[in-house]
mmCIF file of the N, C-alpha and C atoms, coordinates in Angstrom:
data_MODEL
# 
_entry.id   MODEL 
# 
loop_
_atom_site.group_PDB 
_atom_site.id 
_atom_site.type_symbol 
_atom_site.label_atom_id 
_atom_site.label_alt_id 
_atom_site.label_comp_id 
_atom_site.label_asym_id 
_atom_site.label_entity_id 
_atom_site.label_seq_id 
_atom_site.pdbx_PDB_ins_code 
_atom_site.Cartn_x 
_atom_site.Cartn_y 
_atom_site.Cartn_z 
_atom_site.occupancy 
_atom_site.B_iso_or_equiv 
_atom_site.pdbx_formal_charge 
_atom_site.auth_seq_id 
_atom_site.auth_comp_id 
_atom_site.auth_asym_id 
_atom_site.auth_atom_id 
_atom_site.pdbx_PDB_model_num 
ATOM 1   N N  . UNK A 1 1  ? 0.860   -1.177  0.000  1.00 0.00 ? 1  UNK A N  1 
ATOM 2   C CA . UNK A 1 1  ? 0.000   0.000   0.000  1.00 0.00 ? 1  UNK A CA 1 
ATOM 3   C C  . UNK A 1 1  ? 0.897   1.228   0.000  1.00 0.00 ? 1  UNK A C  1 
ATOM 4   N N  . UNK A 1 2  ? 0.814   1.624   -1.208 1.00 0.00 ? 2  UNK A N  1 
ATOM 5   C CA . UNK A 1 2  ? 1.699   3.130   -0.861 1.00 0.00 ? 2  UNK A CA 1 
ATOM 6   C C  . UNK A 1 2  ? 0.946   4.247   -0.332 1.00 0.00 ? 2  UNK A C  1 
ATOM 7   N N  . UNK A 1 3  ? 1.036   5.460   0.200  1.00 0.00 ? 3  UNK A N  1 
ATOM 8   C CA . UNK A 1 3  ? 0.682   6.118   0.868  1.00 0.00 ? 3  UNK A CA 1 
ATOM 9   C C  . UNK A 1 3  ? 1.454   7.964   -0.136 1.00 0.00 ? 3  UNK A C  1 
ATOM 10  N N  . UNK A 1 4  ? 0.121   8.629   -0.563 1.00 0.00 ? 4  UNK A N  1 
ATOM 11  C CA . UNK A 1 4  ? 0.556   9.625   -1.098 1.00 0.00 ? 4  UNK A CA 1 
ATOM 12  C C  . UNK A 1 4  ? 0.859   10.990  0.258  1.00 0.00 ? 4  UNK A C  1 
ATOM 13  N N  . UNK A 1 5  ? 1.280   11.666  -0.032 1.00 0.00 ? 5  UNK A N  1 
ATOM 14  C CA . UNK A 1 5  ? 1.907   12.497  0.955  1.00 0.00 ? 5  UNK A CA 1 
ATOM 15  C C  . UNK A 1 5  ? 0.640   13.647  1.065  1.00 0.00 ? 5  UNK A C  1 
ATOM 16  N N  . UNK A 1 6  ? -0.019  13.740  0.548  1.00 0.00 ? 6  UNK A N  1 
ATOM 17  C CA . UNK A 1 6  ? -1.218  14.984  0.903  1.00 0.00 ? 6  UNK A CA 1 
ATOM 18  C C  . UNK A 1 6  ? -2.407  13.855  1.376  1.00 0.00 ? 6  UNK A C  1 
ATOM 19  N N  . UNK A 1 7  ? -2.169  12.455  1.260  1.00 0.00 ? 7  UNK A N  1 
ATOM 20  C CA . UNK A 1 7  ? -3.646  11.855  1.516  1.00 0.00 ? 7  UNK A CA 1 
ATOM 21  C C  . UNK A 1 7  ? -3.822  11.657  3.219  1.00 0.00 ? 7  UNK A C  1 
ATOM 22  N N  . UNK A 1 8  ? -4.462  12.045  3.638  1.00 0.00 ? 8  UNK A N  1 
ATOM 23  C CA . UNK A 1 8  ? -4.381  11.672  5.608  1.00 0.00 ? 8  UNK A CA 1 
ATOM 24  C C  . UNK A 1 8  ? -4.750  10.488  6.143  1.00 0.00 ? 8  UNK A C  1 
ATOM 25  N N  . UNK A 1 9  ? -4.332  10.118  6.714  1.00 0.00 ? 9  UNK A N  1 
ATOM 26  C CA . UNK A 1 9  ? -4.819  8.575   7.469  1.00 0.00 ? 9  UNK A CA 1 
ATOM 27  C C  . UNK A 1 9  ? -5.398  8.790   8.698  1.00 0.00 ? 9  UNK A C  1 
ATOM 28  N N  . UNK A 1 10 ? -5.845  7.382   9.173  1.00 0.00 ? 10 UNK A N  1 
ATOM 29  C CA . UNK A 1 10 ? -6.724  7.426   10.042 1.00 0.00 ? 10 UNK A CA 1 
ATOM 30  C C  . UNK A 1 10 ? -6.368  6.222   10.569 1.00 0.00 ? 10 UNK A C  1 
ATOM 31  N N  . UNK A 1 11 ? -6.545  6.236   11.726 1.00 0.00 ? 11 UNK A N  1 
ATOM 32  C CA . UNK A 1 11 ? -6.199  4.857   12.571 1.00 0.00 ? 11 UNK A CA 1 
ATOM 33  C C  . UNK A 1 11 ? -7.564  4.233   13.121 1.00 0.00 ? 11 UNK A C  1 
ATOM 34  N N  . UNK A 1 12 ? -8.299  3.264   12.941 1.00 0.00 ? 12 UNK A N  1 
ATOM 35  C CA . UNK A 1 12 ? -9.216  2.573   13.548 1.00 0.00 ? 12 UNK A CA 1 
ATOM 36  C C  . UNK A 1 12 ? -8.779  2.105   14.653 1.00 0.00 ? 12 UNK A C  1 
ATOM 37  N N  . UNK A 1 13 ? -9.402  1.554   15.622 1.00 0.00 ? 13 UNK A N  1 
ATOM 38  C CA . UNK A 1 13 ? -9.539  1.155   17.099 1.00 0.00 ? 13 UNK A CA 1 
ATOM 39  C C  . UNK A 1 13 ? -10.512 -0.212  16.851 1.00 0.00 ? 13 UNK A C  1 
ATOM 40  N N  . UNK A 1 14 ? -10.216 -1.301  17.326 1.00 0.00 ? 14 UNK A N  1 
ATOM 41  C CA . UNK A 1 14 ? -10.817 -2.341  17.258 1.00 0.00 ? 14 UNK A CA 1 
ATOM 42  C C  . UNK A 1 14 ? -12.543 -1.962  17.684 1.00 0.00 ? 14 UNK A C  1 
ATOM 43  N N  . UNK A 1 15 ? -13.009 -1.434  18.177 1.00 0.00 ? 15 UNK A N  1 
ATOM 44  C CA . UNK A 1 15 ? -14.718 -1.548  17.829 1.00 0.00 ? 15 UNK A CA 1 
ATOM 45  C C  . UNK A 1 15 ? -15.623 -0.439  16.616 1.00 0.00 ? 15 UNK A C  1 
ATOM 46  N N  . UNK A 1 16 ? -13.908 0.414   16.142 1.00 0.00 ? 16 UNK A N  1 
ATOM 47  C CA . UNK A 1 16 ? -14.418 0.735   14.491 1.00 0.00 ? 16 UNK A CA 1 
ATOM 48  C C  . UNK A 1 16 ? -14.094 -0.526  13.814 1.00 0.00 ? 16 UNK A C  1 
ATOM 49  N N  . UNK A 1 17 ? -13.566 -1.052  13.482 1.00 0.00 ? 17 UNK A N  1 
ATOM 50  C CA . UNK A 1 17 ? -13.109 -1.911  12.914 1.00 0.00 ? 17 UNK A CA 1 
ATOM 51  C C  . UNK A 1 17 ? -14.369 -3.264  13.001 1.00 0.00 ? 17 UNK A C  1 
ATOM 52  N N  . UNK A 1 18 ? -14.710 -3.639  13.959 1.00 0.00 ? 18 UNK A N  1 
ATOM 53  C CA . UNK A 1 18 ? -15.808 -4.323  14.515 1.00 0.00 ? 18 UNK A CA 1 
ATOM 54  C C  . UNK A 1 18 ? -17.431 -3.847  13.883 1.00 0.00 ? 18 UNK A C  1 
ATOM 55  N N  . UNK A 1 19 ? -17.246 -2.379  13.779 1.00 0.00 ? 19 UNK A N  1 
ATOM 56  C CA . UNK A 1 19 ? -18.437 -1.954  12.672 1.00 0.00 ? 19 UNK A CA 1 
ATOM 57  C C  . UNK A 1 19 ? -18.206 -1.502  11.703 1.00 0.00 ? 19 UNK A C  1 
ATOM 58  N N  . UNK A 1 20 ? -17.307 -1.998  11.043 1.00 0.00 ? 20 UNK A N  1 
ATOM 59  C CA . UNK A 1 20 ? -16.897 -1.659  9.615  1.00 0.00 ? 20 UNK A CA 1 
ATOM 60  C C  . UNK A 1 20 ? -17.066 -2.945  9.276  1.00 0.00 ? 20 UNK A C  1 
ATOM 61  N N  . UNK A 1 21 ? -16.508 -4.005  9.525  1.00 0.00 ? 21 UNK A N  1 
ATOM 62  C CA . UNK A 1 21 ? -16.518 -5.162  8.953  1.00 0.00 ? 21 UNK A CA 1 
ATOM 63  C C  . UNK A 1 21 ? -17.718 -6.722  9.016  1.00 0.00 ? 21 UNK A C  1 
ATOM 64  N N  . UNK A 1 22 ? -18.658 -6.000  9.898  1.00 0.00 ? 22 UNK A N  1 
ATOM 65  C CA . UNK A 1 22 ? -19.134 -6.674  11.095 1.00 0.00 ? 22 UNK A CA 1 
ATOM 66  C C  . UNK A 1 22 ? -18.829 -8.285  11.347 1.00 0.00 ? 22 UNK A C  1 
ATOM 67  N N  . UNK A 1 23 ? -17.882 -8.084  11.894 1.00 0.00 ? 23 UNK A N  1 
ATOM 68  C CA . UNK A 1 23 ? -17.342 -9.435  12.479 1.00 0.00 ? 23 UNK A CA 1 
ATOM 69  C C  . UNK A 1 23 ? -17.050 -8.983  14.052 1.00 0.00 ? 23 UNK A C  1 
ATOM 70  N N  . UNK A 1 24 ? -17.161 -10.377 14.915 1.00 0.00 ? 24 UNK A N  1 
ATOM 71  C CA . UNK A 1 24 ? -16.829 -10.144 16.346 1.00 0.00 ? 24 UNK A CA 1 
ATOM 72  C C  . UNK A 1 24 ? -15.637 -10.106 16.386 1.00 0.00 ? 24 UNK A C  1 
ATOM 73  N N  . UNK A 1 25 ? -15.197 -9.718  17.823 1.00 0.00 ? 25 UNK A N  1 
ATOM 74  C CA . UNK A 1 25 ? -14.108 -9.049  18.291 1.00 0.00 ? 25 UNK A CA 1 
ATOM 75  C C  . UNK A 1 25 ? -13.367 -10.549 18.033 1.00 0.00 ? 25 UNK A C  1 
ATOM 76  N N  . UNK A 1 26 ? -13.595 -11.635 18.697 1.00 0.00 ? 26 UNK A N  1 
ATOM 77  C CA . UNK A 1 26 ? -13.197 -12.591 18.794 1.00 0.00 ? 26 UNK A CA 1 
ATOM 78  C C  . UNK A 1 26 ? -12.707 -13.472 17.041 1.00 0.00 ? 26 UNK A C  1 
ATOM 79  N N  . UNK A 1 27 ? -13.536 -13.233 16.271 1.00 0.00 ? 27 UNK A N  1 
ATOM 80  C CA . UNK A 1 27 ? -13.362 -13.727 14.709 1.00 0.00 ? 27 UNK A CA 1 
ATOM 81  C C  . UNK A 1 27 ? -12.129 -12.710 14.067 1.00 0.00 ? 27 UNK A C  1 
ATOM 82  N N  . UNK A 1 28 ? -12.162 -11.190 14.459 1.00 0.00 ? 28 UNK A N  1 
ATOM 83  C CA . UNK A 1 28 ? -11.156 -10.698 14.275 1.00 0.00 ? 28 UNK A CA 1 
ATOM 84  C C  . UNK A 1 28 ? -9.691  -10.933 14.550 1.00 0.00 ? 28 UNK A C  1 
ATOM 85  N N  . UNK A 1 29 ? -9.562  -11.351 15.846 1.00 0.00 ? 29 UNK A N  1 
ATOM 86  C CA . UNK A 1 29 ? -8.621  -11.653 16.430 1.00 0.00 ? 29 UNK A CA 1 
ATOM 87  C C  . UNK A 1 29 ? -7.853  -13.000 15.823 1.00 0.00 ? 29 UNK A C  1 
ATOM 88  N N  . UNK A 1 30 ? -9.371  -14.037 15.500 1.00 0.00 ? 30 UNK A N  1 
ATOM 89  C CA . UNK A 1 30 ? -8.893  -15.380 14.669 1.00 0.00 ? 30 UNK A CA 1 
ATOM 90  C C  . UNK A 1 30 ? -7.824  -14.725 13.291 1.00 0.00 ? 30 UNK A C  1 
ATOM 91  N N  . UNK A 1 31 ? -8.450  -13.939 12.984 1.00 0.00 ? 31 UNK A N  1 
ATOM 92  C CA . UNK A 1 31 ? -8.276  -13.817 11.755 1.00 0.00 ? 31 UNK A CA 1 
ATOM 93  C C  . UNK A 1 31 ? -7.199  -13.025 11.691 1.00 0.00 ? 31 UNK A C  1 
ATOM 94  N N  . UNK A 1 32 ? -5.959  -12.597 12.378 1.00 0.00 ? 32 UNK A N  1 
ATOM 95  C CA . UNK A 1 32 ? -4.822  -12.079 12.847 1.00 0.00 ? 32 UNK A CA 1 
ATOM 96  C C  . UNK A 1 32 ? -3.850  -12.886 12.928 1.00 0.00 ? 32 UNK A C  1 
ATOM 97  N N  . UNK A 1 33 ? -4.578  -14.090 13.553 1.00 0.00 ? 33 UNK A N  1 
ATOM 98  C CA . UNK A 1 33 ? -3.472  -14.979 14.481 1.00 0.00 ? 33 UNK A CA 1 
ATOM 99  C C  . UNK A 1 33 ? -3.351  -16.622 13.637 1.00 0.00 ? 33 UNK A C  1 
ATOM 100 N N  . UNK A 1 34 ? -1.739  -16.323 13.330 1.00 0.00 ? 34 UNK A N  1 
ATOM 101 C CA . UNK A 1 34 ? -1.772  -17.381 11.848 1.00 0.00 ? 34 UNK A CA 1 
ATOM 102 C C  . UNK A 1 34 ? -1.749  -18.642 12.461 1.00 0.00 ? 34 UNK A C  1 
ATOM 103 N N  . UNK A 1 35 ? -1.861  -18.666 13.709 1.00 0.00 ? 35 UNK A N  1 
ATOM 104 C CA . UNK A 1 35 ? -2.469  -20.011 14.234 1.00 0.00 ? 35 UNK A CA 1 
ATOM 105 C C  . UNK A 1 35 ? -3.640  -20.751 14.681 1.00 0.00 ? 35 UNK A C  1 
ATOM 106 N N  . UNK A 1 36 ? -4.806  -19.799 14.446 1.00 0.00 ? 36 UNK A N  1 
ATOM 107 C CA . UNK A 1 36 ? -5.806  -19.820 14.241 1.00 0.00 ? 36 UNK A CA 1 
ATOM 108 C C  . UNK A 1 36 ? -6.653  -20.708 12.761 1.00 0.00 ? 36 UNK A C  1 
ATOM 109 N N  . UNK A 1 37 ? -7.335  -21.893 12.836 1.00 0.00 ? 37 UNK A N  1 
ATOM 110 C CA . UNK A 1 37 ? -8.120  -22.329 11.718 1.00 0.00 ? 37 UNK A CA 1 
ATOM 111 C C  . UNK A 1 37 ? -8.863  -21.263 11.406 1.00 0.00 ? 37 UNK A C  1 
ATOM 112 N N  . UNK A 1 38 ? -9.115  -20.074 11.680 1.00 0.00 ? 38 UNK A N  1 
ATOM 113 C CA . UNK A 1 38 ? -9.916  -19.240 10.672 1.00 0.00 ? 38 UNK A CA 1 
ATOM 114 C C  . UNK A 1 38 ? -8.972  -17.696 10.325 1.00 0.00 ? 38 UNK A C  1 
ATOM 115 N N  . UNK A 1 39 ? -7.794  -18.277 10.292 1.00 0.00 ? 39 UNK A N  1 
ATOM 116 C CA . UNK A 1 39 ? -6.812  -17.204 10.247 1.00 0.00 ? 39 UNK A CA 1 
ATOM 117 C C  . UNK A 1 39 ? -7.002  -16.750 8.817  1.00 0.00 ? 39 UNK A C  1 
ATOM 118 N N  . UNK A 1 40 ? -6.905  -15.486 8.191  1.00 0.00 ? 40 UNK A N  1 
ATOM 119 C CA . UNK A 1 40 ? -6.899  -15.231 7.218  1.00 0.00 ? 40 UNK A CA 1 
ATOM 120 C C  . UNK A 1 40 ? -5.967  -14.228 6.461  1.00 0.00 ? 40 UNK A C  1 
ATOM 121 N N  . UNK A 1 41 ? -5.443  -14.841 5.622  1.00 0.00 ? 41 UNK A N  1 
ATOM 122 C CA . UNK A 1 41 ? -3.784  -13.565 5.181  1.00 0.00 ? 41 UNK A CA 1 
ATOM 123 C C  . UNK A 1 41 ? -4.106  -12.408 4.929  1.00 0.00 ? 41 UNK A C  1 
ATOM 124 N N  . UNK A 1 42 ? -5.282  -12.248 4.549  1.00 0.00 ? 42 UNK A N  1 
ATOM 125 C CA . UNK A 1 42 ? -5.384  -11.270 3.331  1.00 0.00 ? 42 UNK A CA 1 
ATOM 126 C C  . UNK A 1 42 ? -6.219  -10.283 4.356  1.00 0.00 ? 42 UNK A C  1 
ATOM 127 N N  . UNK A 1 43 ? -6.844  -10.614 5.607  1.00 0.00 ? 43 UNK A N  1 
ATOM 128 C CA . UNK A 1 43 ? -6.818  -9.483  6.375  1.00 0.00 ? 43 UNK A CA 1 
ATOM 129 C C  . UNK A 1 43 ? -5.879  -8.466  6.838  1.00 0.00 ? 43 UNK A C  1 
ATOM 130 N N  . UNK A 1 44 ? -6.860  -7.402  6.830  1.00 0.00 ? 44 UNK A N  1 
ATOM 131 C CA . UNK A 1 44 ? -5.188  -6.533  7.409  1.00 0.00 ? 44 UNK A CA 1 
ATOM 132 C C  . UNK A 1 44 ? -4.951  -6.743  8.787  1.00 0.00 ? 44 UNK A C  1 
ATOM 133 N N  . UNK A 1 45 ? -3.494  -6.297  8.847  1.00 0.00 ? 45 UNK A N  1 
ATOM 134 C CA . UNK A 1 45 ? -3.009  -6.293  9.903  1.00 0.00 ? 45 UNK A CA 1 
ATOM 135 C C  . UNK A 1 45 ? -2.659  -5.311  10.849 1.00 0.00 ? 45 UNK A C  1 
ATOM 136 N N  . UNK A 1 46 ? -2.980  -5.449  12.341 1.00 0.00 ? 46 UNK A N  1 
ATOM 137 C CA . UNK A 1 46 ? -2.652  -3.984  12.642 1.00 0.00 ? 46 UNK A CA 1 
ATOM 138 C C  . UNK A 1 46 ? -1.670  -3.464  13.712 1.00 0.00 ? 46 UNK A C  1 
ATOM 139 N N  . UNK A 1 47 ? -1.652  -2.526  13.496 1.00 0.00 ? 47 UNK A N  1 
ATOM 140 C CA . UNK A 1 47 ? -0.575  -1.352  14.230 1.00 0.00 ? 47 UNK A CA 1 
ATOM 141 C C  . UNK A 1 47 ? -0.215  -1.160  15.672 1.00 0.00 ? 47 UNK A C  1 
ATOM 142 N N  . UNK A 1 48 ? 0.858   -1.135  15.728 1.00 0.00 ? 48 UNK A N  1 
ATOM 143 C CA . UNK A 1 48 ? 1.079   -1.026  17.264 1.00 0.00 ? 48 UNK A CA 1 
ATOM 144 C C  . UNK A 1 48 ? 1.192   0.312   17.251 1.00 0.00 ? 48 UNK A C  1 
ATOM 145 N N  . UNK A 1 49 ? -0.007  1.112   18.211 1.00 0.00 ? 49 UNK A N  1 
ATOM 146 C CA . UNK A 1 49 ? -0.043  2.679   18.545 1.00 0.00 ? 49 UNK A CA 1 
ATOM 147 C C  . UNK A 1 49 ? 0.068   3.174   19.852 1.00 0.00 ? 49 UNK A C  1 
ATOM 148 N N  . UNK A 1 50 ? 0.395   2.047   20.674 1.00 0.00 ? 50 UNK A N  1 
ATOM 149 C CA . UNK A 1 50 ? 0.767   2.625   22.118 1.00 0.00 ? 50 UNK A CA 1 
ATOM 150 C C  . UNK A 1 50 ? 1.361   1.145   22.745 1.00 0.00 ? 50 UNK A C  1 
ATOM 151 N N  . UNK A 1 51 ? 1.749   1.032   23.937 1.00 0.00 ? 51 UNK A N  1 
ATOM 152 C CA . UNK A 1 51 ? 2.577   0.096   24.660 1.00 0.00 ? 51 UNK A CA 1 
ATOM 153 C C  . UNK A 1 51 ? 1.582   -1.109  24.852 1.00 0.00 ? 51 UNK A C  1 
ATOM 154 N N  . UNK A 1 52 ? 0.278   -0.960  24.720 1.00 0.00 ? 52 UNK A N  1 
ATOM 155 C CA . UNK A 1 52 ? -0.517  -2.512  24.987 1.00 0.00 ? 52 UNK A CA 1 
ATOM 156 C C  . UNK A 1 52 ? -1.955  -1.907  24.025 1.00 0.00 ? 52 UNK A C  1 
ATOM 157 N N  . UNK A 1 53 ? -1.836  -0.752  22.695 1.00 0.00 ? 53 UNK A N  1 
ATOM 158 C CA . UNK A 1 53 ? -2.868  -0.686  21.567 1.00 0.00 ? 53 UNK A CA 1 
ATOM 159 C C  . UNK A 1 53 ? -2.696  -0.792  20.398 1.00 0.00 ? 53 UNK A C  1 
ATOM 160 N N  . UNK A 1 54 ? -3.405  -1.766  19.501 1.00 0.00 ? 54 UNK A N  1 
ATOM 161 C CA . UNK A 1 54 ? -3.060  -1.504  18.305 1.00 0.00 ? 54 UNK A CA 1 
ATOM 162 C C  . UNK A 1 54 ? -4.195  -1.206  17.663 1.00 0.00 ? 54 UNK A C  1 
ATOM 163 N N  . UNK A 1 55 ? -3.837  -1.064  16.448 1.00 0.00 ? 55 UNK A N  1 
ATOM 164 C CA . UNK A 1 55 ? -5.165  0.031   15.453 1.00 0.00 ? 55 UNK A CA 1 
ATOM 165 C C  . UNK A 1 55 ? -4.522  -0.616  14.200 1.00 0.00 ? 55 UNK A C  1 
ATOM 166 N N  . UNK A 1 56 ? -6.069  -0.478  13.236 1.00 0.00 ? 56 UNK A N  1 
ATOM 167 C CA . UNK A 1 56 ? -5.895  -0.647  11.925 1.00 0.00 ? 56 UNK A CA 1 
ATOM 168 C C  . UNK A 1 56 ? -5.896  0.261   10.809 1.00 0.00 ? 56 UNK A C  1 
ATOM 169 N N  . UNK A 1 57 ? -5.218  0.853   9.806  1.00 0.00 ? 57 UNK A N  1 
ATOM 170 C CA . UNK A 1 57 ? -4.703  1.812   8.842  1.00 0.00 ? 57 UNK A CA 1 
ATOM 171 C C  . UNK A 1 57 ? -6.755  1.432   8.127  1.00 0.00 ? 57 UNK A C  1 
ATOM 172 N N  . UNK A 1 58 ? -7.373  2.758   8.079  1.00 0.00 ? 58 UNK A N  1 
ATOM 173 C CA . UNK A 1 58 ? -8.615  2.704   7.706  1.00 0.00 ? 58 UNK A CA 1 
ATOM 174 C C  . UNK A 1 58 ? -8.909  2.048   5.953  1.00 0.00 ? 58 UNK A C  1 
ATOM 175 N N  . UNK A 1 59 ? -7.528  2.879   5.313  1.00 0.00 ? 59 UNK A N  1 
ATOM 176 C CA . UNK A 1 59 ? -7.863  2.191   3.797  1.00 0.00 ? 59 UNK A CA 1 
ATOM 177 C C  . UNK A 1 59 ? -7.620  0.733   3.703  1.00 0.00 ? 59 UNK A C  1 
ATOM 178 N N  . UNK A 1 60 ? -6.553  -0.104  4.472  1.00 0.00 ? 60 UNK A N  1 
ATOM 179 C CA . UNK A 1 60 ? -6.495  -1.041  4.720  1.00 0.00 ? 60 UNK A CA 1 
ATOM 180 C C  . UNK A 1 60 ? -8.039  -1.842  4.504  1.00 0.00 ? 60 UNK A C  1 
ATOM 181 N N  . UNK A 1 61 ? -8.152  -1.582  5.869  1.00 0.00 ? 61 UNK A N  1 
ATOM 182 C CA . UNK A 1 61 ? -9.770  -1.904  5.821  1.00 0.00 ? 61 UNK A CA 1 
ATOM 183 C C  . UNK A 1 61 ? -11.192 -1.823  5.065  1.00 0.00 ? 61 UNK A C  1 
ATOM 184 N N  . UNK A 1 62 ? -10.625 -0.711  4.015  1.00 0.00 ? 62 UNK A N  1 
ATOM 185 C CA . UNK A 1 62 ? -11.851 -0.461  2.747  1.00 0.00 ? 62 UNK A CA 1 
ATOM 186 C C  . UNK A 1 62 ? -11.495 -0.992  1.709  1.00 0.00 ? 62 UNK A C  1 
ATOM 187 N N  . UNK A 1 63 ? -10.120 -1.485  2.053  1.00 0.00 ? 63 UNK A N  1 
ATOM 188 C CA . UNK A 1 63 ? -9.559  -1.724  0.783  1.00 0.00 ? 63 UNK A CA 1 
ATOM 189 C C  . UNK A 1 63 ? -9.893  -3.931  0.721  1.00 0.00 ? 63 UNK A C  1 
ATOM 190 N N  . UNK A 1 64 ? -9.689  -4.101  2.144  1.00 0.00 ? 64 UNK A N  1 
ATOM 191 C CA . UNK A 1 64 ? -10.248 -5.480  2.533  1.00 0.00 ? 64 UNK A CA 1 
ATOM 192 C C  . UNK A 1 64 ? -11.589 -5.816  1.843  1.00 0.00 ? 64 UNK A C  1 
ATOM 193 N N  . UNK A 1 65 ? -12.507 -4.872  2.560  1.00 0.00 ? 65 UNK A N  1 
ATOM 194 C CA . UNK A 1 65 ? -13.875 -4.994  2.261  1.00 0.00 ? 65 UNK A CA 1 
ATOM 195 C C  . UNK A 1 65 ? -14.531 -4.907  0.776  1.00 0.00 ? 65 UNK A C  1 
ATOM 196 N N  . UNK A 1 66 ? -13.843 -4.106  -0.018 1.00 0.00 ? 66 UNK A N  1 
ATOM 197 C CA . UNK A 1 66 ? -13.822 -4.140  -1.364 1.00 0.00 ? 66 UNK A CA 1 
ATOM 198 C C  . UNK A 1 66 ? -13.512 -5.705  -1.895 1.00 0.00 ? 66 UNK A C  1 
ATOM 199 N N  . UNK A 1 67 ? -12.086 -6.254  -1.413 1.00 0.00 ? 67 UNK A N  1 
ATOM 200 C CA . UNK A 1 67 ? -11.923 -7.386  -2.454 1.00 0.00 ? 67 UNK A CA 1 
ATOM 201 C C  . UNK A 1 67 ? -12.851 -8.053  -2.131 1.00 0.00 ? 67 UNK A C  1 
ATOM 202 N N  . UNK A 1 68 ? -13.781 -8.471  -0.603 1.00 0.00 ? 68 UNK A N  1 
ATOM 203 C CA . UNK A 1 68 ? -14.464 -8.958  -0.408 1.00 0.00 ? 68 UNK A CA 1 
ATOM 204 C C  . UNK A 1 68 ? -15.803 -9.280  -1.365 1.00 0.00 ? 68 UNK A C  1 
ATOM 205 N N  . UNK A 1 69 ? -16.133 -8.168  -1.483 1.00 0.00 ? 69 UNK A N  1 
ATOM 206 C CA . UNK A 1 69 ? -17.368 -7.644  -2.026 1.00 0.00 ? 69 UNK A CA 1 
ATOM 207 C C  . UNK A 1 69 ? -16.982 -8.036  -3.917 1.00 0.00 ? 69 UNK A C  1 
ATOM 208 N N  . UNK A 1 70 ? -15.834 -7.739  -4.298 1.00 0.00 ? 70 UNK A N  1 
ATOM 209 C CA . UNK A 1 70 ? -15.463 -8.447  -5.938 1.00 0.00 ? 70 UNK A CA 1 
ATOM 210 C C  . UNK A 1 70 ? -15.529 -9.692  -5.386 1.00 0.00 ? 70 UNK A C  1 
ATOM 211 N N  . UNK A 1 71 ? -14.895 -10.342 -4.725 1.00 0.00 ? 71 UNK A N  1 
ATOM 212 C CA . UNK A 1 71 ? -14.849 -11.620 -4.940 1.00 0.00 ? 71 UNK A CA 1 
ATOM 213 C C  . UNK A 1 71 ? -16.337 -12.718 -4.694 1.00 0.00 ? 71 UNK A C  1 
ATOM 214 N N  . UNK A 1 72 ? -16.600 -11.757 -3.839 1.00 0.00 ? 72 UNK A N  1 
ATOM 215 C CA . UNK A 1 72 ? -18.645 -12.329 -3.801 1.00 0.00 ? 72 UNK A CA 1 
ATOM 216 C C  . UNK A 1 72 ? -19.238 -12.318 -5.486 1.00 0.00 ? 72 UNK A C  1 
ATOM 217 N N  . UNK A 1 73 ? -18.685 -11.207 -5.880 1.00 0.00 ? 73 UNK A N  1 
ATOM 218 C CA . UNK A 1 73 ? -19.707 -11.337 -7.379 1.00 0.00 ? 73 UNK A CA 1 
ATOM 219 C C  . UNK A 1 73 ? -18.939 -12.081 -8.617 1.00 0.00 ? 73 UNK A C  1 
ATOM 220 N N  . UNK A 1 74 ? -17.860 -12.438 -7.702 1.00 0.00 ? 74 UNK A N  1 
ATOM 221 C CA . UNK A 1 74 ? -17.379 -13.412 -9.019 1.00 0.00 ? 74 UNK A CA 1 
ATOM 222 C C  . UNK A 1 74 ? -17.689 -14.839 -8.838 1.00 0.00 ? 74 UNK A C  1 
ATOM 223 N N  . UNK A 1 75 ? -18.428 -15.511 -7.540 1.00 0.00 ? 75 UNK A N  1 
ATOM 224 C CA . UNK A 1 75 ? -19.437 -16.351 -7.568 1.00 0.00 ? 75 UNK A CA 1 
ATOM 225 C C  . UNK A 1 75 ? -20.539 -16.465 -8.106 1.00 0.00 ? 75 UNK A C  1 
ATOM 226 N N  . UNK A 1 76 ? -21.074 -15.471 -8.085 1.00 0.00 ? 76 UNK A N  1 
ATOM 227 C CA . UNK A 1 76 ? -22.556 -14.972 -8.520 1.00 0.00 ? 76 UNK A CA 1 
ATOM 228 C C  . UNK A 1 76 ? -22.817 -15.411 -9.730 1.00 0.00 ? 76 UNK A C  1 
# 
């Protein structure tokens, strides 16, 4: 993901993230942890923003939900 220099970011907090995607806190977490059976790569991954918080980069996350949403209609 490159990042243009005038575009601003935004850091999500796990219960934006939780209503952005709607998945539980707990399926999220699966889906982080590559030892998890419902681990998933292609989720994003997120940020360490303080000594015990992490956060997720927001386009990350639109950018997730998008392939999601192509790859649903290429079942269809």
């Amino acid at each position: 993901m490159s990042i243009e220099p005038s575009q601003s970011l935004r850091v999500l907090r796990l219960r934006d993230v939780i209503q952005r995607v709607g998945l539980s806190r707990s399926t999220i977490y699966d889906r982080i942890n590559p030892k998890s059976s419902r681990y998933d790569e292609s989720f994003p991954k997120p940020i360490k923003i303080g000594a015990s918080a992490i956060g997720w980069i927001e386009s990350s996350i639109s950018e997730w939900i998008e392939s999601k949403i192509k790859q649903s209609h290429s079942f269809a």
